[in-house]
Structure formats: structure tokens, C-alpha cells
C-alpha positions as CSV (number, residue, x, y, z in Angstrom):
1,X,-131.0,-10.3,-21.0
2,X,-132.6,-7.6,-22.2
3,X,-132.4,-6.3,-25.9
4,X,-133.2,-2.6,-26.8
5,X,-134.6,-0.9,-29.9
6,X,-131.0,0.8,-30.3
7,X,-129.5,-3.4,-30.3
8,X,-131.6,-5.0,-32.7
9,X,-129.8,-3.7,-35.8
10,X,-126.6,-4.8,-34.5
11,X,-128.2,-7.8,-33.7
12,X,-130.1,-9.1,-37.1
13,X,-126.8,-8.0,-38.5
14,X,-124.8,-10.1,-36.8
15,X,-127.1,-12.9,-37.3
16,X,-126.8,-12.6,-40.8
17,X,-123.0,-12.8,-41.0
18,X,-123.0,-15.9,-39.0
19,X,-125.9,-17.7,-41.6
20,X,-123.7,-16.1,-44.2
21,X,-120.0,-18.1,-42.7
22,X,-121.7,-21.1,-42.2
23,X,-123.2,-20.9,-45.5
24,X,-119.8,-20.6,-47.1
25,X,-117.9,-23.2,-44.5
26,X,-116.5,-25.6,-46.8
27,X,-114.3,-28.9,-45.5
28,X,-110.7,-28.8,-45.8
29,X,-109.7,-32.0,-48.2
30,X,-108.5,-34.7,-45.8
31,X,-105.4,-36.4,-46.5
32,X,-106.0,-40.0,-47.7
33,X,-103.3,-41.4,-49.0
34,X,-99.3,-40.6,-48.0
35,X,-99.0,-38.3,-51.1
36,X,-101.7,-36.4,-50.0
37,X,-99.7,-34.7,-46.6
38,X,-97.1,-32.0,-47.6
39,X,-93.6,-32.1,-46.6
40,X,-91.2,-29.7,-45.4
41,X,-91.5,-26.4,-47.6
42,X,-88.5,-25.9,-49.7
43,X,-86.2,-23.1,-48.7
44,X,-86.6,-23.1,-45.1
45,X,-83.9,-21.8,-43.6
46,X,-82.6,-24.5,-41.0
47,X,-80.5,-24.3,-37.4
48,X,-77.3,-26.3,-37.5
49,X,-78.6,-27.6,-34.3
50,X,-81.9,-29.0,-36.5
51,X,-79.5,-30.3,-39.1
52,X,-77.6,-32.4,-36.5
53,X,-80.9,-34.0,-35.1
54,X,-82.4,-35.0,-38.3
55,X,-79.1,-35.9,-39.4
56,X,-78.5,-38.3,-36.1
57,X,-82.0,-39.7,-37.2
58,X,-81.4,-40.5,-40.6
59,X,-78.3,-42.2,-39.6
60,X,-79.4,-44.6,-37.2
61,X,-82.2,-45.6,-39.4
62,X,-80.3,-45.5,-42.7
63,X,-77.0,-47.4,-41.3
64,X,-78.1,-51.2,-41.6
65,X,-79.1,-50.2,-45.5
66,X,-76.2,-48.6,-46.4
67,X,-74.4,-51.5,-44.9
68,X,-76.1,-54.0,-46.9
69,X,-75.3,-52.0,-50.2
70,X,-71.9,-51.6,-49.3
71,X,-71.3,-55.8,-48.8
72,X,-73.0,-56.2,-52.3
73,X,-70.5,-53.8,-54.0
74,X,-67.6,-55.5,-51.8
75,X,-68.7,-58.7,-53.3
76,X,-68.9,-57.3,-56.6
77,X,-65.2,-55.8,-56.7
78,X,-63.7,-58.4,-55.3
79,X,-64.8,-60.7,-57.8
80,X,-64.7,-58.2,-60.6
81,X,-61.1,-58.5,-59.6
82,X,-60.7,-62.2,-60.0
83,X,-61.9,-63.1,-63.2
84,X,-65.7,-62.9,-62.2
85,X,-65.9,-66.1,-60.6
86,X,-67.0,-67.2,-57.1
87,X,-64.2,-67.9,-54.4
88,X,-62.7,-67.5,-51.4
89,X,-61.7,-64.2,-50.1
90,X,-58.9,-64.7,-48.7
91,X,-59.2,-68.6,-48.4
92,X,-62.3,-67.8,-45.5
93,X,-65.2,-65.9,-46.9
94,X,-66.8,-67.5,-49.8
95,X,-68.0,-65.0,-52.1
96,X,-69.8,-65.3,-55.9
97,X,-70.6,-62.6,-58.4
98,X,-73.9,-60.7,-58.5
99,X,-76.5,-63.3,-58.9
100,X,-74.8,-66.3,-57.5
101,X,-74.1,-67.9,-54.4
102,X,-70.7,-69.6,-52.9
103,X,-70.4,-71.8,-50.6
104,X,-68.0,-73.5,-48.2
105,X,-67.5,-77.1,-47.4
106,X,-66.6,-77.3,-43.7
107,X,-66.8,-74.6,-40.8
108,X,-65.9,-71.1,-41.2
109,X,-62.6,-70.4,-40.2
110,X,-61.6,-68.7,-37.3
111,X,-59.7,-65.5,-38.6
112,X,-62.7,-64.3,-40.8
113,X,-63.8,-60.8,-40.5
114,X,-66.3,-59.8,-43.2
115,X,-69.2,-60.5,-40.9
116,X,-69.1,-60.7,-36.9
117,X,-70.5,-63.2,-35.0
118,X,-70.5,-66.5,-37.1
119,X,-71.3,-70.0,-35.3
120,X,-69.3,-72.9,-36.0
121,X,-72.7,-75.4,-36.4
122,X,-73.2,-75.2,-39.7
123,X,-71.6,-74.8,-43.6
124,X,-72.4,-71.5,-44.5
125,X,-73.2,-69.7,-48.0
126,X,-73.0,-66.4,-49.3
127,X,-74.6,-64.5,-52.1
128,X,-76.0,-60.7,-52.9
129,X,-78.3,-60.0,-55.5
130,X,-79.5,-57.1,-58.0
131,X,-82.8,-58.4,-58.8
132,X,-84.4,-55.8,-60.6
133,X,-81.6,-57.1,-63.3
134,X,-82.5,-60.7,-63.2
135,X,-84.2,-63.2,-61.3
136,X,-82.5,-65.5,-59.2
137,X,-83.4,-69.7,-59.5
138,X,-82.0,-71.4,-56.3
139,X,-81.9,-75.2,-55.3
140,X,-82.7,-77.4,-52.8
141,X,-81.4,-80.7,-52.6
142,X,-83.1,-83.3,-50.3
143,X,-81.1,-82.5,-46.8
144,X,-83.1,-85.9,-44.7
145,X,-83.1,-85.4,-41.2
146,X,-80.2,-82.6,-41.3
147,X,-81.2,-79.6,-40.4
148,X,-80.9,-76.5,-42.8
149,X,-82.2,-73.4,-43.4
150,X,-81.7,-70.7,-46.2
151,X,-82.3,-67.0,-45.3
152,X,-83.3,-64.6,-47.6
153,X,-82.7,-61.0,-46.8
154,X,-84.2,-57.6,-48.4
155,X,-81.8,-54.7,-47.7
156,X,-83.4,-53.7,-44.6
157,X,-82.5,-57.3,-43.5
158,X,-85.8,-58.4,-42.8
159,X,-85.7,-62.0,-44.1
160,X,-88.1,-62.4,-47.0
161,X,-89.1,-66.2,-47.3
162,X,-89.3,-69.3,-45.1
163,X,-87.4,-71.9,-46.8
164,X,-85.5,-74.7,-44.3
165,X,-86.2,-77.4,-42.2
166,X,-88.5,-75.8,-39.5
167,X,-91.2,-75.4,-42.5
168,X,-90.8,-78.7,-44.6
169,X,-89.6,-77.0,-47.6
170,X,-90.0,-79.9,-50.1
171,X,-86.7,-80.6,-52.8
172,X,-86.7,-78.6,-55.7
173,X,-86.2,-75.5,-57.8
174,X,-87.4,-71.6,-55.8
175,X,-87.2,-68.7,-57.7
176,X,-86.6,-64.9,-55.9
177,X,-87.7,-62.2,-57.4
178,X,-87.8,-58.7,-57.2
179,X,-90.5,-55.9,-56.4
180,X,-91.6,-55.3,-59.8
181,X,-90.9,-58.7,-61.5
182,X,-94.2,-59.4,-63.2
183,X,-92.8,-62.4,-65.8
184,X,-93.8,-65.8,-66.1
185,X,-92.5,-68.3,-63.5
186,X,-90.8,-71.5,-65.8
187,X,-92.3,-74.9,-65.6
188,X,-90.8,-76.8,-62.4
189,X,-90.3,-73.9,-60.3
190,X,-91.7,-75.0,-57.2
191,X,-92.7,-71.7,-55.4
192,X,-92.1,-67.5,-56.0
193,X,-90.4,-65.4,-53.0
194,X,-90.3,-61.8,-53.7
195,X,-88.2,-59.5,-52.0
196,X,-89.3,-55.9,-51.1
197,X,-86.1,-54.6,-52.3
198,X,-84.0,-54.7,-55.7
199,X,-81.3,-55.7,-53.4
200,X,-81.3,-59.7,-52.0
201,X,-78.6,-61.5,-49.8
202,X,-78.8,-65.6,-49.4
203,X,-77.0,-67.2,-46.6
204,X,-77.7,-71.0,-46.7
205,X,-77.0,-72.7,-43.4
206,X,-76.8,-76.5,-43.3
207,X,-75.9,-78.2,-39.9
208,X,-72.8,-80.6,-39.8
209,X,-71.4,-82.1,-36.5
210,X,-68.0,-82.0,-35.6
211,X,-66.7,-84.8,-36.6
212,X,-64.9,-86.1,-39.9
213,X,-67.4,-88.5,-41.0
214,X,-70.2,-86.0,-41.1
215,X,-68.0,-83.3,-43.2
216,X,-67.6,-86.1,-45.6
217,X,-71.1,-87.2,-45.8
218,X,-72.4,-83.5,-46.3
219,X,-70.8,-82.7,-48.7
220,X,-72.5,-84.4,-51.7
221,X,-75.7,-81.9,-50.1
222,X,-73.6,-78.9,-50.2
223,X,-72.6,-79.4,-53.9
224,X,-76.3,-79.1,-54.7
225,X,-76.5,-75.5,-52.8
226,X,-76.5,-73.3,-55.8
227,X,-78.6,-69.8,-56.5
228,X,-78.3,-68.6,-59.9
229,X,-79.3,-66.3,-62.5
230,X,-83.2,-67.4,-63.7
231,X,-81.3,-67.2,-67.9
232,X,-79.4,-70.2,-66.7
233,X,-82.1,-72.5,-65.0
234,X,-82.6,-75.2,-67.8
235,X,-84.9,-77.5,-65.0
236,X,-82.0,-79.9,-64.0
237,X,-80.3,-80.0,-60.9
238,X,-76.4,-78.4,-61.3
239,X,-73.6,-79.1,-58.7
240,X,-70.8,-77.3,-58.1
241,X,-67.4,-78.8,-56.8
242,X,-66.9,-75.7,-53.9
243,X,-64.0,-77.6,-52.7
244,X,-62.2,-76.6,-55.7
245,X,-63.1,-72.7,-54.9
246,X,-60.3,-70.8,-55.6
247,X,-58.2,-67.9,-52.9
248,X,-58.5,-64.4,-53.8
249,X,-55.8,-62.2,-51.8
250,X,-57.5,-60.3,-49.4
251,X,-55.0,-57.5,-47.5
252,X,-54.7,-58.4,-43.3
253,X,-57.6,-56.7,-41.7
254,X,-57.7,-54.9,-38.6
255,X,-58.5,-57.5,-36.6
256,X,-62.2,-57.0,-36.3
257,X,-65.0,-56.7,-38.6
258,X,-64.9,-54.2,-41.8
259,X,-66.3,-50.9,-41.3
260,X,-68.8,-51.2,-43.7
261,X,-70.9,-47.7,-43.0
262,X,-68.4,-44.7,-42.8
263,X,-69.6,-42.1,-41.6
264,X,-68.0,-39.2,-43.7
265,X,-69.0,-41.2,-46.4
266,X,-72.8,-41.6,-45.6
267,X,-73.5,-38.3,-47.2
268,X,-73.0,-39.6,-50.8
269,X,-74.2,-43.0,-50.4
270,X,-77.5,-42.5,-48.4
271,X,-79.6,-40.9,-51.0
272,X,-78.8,-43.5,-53.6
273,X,-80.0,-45.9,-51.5
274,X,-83.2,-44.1,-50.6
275,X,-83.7,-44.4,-54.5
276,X,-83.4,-48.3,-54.2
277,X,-85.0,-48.5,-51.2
278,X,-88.6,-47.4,-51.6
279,X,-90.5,-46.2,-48.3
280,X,-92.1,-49.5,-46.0
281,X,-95.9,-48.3,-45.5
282,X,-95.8,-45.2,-43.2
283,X,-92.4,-44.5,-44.1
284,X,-92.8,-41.5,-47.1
285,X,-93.1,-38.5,-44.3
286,X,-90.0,-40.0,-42.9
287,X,-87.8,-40.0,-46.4
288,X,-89.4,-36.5,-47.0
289,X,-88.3,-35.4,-43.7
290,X,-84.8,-36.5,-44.3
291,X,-84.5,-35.7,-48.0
292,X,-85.3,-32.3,-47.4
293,X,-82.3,-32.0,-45.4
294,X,-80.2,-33.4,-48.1
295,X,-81.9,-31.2,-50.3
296,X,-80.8,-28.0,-48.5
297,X,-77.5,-29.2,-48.0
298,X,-76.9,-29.4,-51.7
299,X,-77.0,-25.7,-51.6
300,X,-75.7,-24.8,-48.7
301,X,-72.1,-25.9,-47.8
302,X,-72.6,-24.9,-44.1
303,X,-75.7,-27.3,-43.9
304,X,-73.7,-30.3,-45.8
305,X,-71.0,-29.8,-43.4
306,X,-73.7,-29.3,-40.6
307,X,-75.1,-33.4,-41.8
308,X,-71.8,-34.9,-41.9
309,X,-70.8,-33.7,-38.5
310,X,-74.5,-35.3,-37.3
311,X,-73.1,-38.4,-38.8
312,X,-69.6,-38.5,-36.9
313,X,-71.6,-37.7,-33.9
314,X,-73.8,-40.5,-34.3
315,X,-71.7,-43.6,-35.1
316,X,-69.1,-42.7,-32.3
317,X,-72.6,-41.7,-29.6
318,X,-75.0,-44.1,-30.7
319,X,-74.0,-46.3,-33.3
320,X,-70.7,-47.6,-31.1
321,X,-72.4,-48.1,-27.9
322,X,-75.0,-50.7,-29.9
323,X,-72.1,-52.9,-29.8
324,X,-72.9,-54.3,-26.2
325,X,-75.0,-56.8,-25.8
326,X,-77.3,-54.7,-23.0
327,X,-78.3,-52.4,-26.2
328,X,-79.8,-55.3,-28.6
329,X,-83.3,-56.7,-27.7
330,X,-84.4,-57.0,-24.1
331,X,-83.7,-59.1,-21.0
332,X,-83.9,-62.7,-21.1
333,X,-83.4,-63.5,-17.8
334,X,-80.4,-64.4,-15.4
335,X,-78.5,-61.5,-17.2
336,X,-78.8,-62.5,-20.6
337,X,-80.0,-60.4,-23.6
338,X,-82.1,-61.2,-26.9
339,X,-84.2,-59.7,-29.8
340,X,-87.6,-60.6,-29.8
341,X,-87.9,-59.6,-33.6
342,X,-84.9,-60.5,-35.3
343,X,-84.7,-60.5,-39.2
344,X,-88.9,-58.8,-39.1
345,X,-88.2,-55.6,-37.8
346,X,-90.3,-53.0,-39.4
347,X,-90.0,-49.5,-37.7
348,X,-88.1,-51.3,-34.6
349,X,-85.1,-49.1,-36.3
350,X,-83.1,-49.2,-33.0
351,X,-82.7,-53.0,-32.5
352,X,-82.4,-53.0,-36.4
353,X,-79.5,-51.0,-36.3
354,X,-77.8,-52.6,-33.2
355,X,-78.2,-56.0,-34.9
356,X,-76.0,-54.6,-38.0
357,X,-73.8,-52.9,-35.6
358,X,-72.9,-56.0,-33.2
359,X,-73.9,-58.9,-35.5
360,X,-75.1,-58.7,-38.9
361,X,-78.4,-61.1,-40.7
362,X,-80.2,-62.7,-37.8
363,X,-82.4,-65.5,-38.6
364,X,-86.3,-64.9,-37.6
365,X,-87.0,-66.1,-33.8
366,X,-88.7,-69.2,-34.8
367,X,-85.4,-69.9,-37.3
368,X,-82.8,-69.3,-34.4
369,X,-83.1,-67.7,-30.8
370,X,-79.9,-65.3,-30.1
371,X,-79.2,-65.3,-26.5
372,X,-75.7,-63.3,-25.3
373,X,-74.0,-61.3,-22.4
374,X,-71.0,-59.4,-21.8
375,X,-71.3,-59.7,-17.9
376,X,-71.1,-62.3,-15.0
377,X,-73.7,-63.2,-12.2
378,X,-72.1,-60.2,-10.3
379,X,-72.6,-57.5,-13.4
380,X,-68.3,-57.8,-13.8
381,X,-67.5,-57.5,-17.4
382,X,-66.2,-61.0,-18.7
383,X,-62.3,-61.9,-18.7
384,X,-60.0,-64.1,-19.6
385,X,-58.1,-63.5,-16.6
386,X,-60.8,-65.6,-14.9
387,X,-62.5,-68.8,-15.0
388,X,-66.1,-69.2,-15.2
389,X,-68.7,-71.7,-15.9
390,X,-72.3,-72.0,-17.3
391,X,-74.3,-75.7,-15.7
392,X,-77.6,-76.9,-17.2
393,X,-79.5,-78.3,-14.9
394,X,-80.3,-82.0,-15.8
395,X,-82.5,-81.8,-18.9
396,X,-82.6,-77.7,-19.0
397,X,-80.2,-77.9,-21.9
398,X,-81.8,-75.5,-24.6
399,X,-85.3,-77.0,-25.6
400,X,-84.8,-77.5,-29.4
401,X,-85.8,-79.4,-32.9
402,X,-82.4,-78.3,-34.3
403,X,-79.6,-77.8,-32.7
404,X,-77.9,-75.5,-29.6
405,X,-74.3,-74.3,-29.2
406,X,-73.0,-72.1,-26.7
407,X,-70.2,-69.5,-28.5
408,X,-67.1,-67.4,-26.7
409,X,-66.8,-63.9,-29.2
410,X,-63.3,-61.7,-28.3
411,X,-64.0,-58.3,-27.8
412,X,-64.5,-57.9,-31.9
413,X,-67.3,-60.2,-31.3
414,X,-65.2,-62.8,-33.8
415,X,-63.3,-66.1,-33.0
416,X,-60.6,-66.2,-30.3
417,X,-58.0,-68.4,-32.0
418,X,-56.6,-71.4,-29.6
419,X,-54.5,-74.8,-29.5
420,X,-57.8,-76.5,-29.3
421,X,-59.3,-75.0,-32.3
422,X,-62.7,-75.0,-30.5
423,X,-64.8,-71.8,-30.0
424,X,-68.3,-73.2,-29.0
425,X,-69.7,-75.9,-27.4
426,X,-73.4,-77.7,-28.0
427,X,-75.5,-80.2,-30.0
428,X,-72.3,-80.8,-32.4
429,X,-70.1,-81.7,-29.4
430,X,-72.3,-85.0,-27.9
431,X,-69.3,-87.0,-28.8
432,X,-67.2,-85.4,-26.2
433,X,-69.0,-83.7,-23.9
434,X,-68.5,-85.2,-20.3
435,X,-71.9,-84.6,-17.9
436,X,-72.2,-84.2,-14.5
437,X,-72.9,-87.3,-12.0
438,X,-76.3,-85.7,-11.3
439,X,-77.1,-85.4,-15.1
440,X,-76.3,-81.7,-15.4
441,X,-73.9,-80.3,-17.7
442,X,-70.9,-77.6,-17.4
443,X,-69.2,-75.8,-19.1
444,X,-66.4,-74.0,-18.9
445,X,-64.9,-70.2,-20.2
446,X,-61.5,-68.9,-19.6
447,X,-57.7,-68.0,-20.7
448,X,-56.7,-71.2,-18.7
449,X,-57.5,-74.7,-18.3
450,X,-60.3,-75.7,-15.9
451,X,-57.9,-79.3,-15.6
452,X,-57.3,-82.2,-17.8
453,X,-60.6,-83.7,-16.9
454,X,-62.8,-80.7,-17.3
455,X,-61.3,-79.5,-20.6
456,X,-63.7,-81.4,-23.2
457,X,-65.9,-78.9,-21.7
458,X,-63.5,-75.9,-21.8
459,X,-64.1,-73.1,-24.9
460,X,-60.6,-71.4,-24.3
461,X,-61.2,-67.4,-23.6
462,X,-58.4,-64.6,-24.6
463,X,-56.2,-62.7,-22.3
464,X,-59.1,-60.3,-22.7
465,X,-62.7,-59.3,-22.6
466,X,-65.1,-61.5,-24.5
467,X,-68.7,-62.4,-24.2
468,X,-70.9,-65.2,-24.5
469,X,-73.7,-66.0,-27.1
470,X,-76.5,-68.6,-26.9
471,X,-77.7,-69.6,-30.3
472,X,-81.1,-72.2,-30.2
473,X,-81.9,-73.2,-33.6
474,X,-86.0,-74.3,-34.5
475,X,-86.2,-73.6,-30.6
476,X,-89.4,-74.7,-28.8
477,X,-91.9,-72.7,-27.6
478,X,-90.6,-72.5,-24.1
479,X,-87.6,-70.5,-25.3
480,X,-90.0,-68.3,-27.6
481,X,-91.9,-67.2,-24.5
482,X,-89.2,-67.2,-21.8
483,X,-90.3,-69.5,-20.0
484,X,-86.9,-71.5,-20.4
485,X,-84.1,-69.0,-19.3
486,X,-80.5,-69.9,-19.5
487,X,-78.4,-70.3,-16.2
488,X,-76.0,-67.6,-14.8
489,X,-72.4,-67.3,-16.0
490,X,-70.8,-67.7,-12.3
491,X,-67.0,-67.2,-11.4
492,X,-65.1,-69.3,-10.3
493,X,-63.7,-67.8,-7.0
């Protein structure tokens, strides 16, 4: 191309104001750190239609928290109520003050409905926490060859700590701590879990068989199961007669488990849990996202009503549906479901939040495998109505180093109560259980008898829907991997 005399000018002047922008170019500060990225401006006007998706959002994600503050401050009343003293609520659910742990002394009883899903294998414990208050010194006695475990929840319910059996937690004194505990740890405490959240929940679960010798014979092991504030540790080892727990009245629930996250309530009880709750890493664009919501909504009545309408939505669209077993975890083969990251689930907030929908605190994987349906061989929904079985091939019973059992749930996904008293079947039933000539074993779901030689195998079913649930404690790696899969639930035609 060819420049004239009449160009140049234009030409050296343009050439000067590029050397002069590049001169001046200087770098934009990149963000390093979360507080370096801004958040939503303040004062943006905001669609109802934008409300209802962030609100949707920040109810799926917020619902298992909520849920665990709202157990802690049902434990807290109810014992506030009676004299401030662990117990029974309602002669089922043991329950202890802030701080402190209660246990029971045989299985948990059938008509139970503060958590769903329970197993009838092991003695179970209960006990929430405010740790940013006080330390908590728990105990553990020497359990032999039984198995046990104690898990150790943050309010996300991410379990915290590997104390039990499957690690060869010695006998001793622990201590659990909170995020910002910085004190000295007292002479004989054996090791230090911290939890990532002011808020902690213990449930200690210790392995008895069903039988009446081994509820007498663990019991002298359950009186040493104690948590407790760290002001009362003095270094010796305290027992606790839990037989002698008292009853505090509890009204009749409604037949399934408390609704502990209400929606029309979330409104006032998120935030306050936001403040307890700090952000996992990766998680502070996520609470400024959703707090700027709540911020607009506390001046604007329009855009509070807009939230609480998201939150109706959500727990009758998404929060209900999580309730079948299809919507937690992934396919285990032969039409049975499971998480693959129970009790760790860091931003996996939609199996998170089906877990606390369907079935509260899971162990880890490595602690317990969960393994459940809703549906037969031929995709039918389970019922009562009909007669099924489950048959192990011989020696393709759950690979374990603890313990199996094989649980019927109604459709609350709590005990069906029978005649037989007997809800699940497994490692605690070898006294009984009849096998197959061939070595295999079967077992057998319905409202009626399979026959008077097939009913040691039988878990009676209601006159209803229910659904099955596998649970594989200190499983082998086979199970792990999915390479074991459990057998179809066939029929019986």
C-alpha cells in the first residue's frame, strides 16, 4: 500500500496515540484470594422469577444445615423441659443436654420417629454439641472383638473423625473441639478431633447380636459410652447406669419422621445459620450470592414473599421427590441404589440433601455401605400385597469385617411393627437363619407368611409400600468398588 504526502500526518499521529495507550496500559488487579471478587451490587432491582431460582438454590443447599440446627434445639428443649438431664424421649430416643451424650441399652424400638432409617444391629447413642462453648471429652472403653464405631458430625454432616473398630482406635479419653479452640489439650487425652463447625453431633454405634446373652454382656461396654463437657474430665473413666434413663412425654407423632426443615420457616432460620456455618473453601461467592437475596428481601416485602414462595416450591418439587431411593447416590447394580460419598460430601449438595431428606447421618463408605430400592426385578414398586425374596448365592453374602443386615422400611422409611418383632435380617440372625441345601441363602419380604418352615427367614412387610435397605458395615473392597452386587428382589408369582 501506498502512503501519500497528504497521509503521513494522519499517520505519525496515529502512531503516537498507540505508543502513548500502551504506554499508559496498566493491569487490572487479579483476584487472589475469595475477598478479592465482588459480589452482587447492592440495590439491584431483582425479577421475582430471579428470586425464586436463587431461592430454590439456597434451599436445597441450605436444608441438611438447617436440619441439623433444628435437632440440636429439639434436644435442647426437650431436656430443658425435664430437669436438664439426659433421657428417653418418649421411652425411644435417648437424648442428653448440650454437651453430653445418652445412650440406650438394647435395640431402638420400633415406633421411633426422630430420625428415619435406623438399623436394629447395633446400641445406638445420641448427643449434639455447641462447641464453641466448651469442649467435649468422650470415652472409649475397650469393645474386644465387637465391633463399634462413633461418628462424629459437623453440621453439614460430613463426619469429622475416624474413631471405631475399622481404624484400631486404642481405649482411652478423645477430646472434640471446635474451629477456633486453641487451648491446651489435658494430660491423658489420647488424641484432638476438631470439627469445622461450632455445631457437633455423636452417634456411637456398638454391635450386639440378637440374642439375650449378648444384651447382657454389652452392657457393662455401654455404661462406659459417655461424651462430656472437657470442665468435667478429671482423667478417670465415669459410667453411667443408662438403664436407669428416665421417660420424658413426648406427644404421638404423625407416624413418620419430624419435619425438621419447614419451609415457611427457612426464611428466619437460614441466615443464622450462615453465621455459624462459615463458607467450605470455594463457598464465599455462593453465601454472597444468596445473602444478597436475603438482603433485598429485608426491604422489600414483595421480594421476602417472592423467597418464601421459592422455598414451598422447592421442598414439595425437589426436596420431596429425594425421598426415593432412585434420587440418592447412583446405581449399584441389579436395581439397587447407593452413595458413593456418604458423610464426605463437600459440594455434592444434591446427594447431601437427599441423604437428610430420606435418611439422616450416614457413616463414611469405608464405615458402612448403604444399599436400598423401592422396586422389584420388574421395576414394580414394592408391596406387601406380595411376596418376594432376595437369595445369596452360596458365599455371595455381603463381603464384610463387621457385620451385614438386610432392613424392610414402611413407606416413612421407619419400622413396620409385627408379631414377630423382627425388621431385618443379617450377621445378628446366624442363630436362626435356615440356608438353602445348595449353601445359598433366602430371604423372604411380605404382609404374609412365606410358611412355617420358611419364616426364620421372613421380615414381615405392611399392607403397603415399603422398600429394602442393605447396610454392610467395615465392608471389603469388593463392595467399595462394585464388584460384589447384591441379587435381585424377585416376586414371587
Amino acid at each position: 500500500m501506498k502512503i501519500t504526502r497528504t497521509q503521513l500526518p494522519l499517520a505519525a499521529a496515529l502512531a503516537c496515540a498507540l505508543a502513548f495507550t500502551t504506554a499508559q496500559a496498566q493491569q487490572v488487579p487479579l483476584p487472589k484470594t475469595p475477598a478479592d471478587v465482588p459480589g452482587p451490587a447492592a440495590g439491584t432491582l431483582m425479577t421475582k422469577e430471579y428470586v425464586h431460582m436463587v431461592g430454590r438454590m439456597a434451599y436445597v443447599w441450605g436444608y441438611p444445615m438447617v436440619n441439623s440446627h433444628n435437632r440440636r434445639a429439639g434436644f435442647a428443649y426437650v431436656t430443658s423441659q425435664n430437669g436438664n438431664v439426659a433421657g428417653l424421649n418418649g421411652g425411644m430416643v435417648p437424648m442428653a443436654p448440650i454437651g453430653q451424650t445418652g445412650m440406650l441399652t438394647d435395640y431402638v424400638k420400633p415406633e421411633q420417629t426422630f430420625v428415619t432409617c435406623p438399623n436394629q444391629d447395633v446400641v445406638y447413642g445420641a448427643g449434639y454439641f455447641a462447641l464453641d462453648k466448651d469442649p467435649v471429652v468422650f470415652q472409649v472403653p475397650d469393645f474386644g472383638n465387637r465391633f463399634w464405631v462413633y461418628a462424629l458430625y459437623d453440621a453439614r454432616t460430613d463426619e469429622i473423625a475416624e474413631i471405631g473398630k475399622p481404624y484400631g482406635t486404642k481405649p482411652g479419653f478423645y477430646m472434640m473441639v471446635g474451629p477456633n479452640w486453641n487451648g491446651q489439650t489435658p494430660a491423658g487425652i489420647t488424641a484432638v478431633v476438631r470439627s469445622s463447625t461450632e455445631l457437633g453431633f455423636a452417634i456411637p454405634r456398638i454391635f450386639k447380636e440378637d440374642t439375650a446373652e449378648d444384651t447382657k454382656a454389652v452392657q457393662p461396654l455401654i455404661n462406659q459410652v459417655m461424651f462430656y463437657p472437657l470442665s468435667q474430665y478429671d482423667g478417670k473413666m465415669k459410667n453411667t447406669d443408662w438403664s436407669k434413663l428416665p421417660n420424658f412425654p413426648a406427644p404421638a407423632g404423625p407416624g413418620g419422621e419430624t419435619k425438621w426443615v419447614v419451609p415457611e420457616k427457612f426464611y428466619d432460620q437460614l441466615p443464622g445459620v450462615m453465621k455459624l456455618v462459615a463458607p467450605l473453601p470455594g463457598e464465599e461467592a455462593l453465601y454472597a450470592w444468596i445473602r444478597s437475596v436475603f438482603e433485598a428481601a429485608e426491604k422489600d416485602p414483595a421480594t421476602k414473599q417472592a423467597l418464601v414462595e421459592a422455598f414451598v416450591a422447592a421442598d414439595k418439587e425437589i426436596i420431596d421427590p429425594m425421598f426415593q431411593w432412585k434420587y440418592n447416590g447412583r446405581s449399584a447394580g441389579n436395581g439397587w441404589y447407593s452413595p458413593v460419598n456418604n458423610a464426605q460430601w463437600g459440594t455434592d449438595y444434591l446427594n447431601r440433601t437427599a441423604t437428610a431428606k430420606s435418611n439422616m447421618y450416614d457413616n463414611k463408605p469405608d464405615e458402612t455401605k448403604y444399599i436400598y430400592r423401592d422396586y422389584d426385578s420388574e421395576g414394580q414398586q414394592l408391596h406387601g400385597q406380595n411376596n418376594y425374596t432376595v437369595t445369596f448365592a452360596k458365599g455371595q453374602e455381603p463381603p464384610v469385617n463387621g457385620f451385614w443386615s438386610l432392613t424392610l422400611y414402611n413407606d416413612k422409611h421407619v419400622f413396620h411393627a409385627n408379631t414377630l418383632k423382627r425388621y431385618s435380617l443379617g450377621t445378628k440372625s446366624k442363630s436362626f437363619l435356615k440356608y438353602n441345601p445348595d449353601g445359598s441363602l433366602t430371604l423372604y419380604f411380605g404382609a404374609k407368611s412365606p410358611g412355617n418352615d420358611k419364616e426364620s427367614n421372613w421380615v414381615p412387610a405392611p399392607d403397603g409400600t415399603f422398600s429394602l435397605y442393605i447396610r454392610v458395615y467395615w465392608a471389603e473392597q469388593s463392595v467399595l468398588d462394585g464388584t460384589w452386587m447384591p441379587p435381585q428382589v424377585l416376586m414371587v408369582k
